[in-house]
C-alpha positions as a Markdown table, in Angstrom:
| # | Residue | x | y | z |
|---|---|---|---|---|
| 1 | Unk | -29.7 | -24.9 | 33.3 |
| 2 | Unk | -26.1 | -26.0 | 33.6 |
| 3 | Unk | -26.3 | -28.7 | 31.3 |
| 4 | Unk | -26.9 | -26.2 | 28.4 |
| 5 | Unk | -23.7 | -23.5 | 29.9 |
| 6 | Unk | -21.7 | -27.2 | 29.4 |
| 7 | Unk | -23.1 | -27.8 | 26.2 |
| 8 | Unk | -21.9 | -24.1 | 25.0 |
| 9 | Unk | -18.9 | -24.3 | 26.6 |
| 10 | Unk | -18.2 | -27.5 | 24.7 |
| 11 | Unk | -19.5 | -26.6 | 21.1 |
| 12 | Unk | -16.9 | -23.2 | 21.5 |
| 13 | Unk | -14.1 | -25.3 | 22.4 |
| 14 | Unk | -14.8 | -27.0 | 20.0 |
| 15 | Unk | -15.8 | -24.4 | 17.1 |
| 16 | Unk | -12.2 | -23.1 | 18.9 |
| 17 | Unk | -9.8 | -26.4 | 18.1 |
| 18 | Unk | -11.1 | -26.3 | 14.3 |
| 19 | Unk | -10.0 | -22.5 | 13.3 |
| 20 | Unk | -6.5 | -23.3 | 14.8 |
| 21 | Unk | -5.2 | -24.5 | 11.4 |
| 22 | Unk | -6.7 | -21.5 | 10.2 |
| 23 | Unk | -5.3 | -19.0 | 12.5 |
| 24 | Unk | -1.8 | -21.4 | 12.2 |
| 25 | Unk | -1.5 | -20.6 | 8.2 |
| 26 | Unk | -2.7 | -17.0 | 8.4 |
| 27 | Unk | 0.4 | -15.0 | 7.9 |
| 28 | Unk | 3.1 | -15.9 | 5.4 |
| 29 | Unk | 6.7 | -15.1 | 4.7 |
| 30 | Unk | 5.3 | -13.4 | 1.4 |
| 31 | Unk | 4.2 | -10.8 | -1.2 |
| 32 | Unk | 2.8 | -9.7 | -4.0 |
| 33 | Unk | 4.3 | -6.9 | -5.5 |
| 34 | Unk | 2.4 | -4.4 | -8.1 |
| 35 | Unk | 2.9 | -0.9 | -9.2 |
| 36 | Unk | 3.3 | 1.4 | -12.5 |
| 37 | Unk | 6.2 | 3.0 | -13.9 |
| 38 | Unk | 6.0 | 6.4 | -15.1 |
| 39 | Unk | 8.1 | 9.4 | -16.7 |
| 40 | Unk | 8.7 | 11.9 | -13.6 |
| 41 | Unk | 8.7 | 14.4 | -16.4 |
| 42 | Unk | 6.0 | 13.8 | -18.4 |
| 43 | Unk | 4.0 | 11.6 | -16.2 |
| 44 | Unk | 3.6 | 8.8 | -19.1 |
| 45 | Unk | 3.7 | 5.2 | -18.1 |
| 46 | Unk | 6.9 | 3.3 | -19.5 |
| 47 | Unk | 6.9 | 0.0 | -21.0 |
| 48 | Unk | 9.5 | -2.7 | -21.1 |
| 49 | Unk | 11.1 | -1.0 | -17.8 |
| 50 | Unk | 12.7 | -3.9 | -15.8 |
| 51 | Unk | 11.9 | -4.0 | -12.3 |
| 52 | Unk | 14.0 | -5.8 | -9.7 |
| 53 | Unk | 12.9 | -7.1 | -6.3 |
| 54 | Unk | 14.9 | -8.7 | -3.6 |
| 55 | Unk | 15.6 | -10.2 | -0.2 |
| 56 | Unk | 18.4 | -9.0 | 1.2 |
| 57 | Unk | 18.0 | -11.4 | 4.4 |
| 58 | Unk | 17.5 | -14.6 | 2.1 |
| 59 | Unk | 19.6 | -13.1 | -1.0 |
| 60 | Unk | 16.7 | -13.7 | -3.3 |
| 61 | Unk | 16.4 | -11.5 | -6.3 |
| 62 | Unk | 14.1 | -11.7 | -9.6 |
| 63 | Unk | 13.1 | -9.2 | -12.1 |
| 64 | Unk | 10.0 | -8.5 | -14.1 |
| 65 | Unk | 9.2 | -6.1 | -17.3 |
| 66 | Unk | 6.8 | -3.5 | -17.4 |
| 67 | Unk | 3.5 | -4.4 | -20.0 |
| 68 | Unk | 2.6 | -2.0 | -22.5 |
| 69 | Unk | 0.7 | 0.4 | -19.3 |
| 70 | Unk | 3.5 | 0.4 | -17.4 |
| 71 | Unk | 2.7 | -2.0 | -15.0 |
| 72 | Unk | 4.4 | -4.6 | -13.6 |
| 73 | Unk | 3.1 | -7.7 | -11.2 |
| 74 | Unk | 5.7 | -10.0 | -9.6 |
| 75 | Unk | 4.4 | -13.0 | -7.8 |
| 76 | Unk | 6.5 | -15.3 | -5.9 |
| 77 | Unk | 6.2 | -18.8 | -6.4 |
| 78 | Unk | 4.6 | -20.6 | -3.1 |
C-alpha cells in the first residue's frame, strides 16, 4: 500500500515540475485594446477617428484609426 501513495506522490511532483513554465509565462506586461467610437449625440459609429494609447510609466505611445464601424483594435507587438 505505500508503494502506490509513493508512486502518486512522485507522478504529482512530477505532473507539478512540468506546468512551472506554464504558470512562469502566464501573466504578461500586455494588452489588447478594442473598442468603438461613436457620436454622443447621435449614437453613430465614427470612422477614420484616431485613437491613441499610451504608457505613461514606459513613455510608449501609438495610434490607430477607426475602420468604416467605428472600431478600432490596437495590438502591441510581443
Amino acid at each position: 500500500m505505500k508503494k502506490w501513495n509513493s508512486t502518486y506522490a512522485l507522478l504529482g511532483i512530477v505532473a507539478m515540475l512540468c506546468l512551472i513554465p506554464a504558470w512562469a509565462f502566464a501573466q504578461q506586461n500586455r494588452a489588447d485594446v478594442t473598442g468603438i467610437v461613436k457620436s454622443e449625440s447621435t449614437g453613430e459609429a465614427l470612422w477614420g477617428v484616431s485613437v491613441t494609447v499610451s504608457n505613461a510609466e514606459s513613455n510608449f505611445t501609438a495610434s490607430v484609426q477607426t475602420d468604416s464601424r467605428g472600431c478600432f483594435y490596437f495590438q502591441p507587438s510581443a
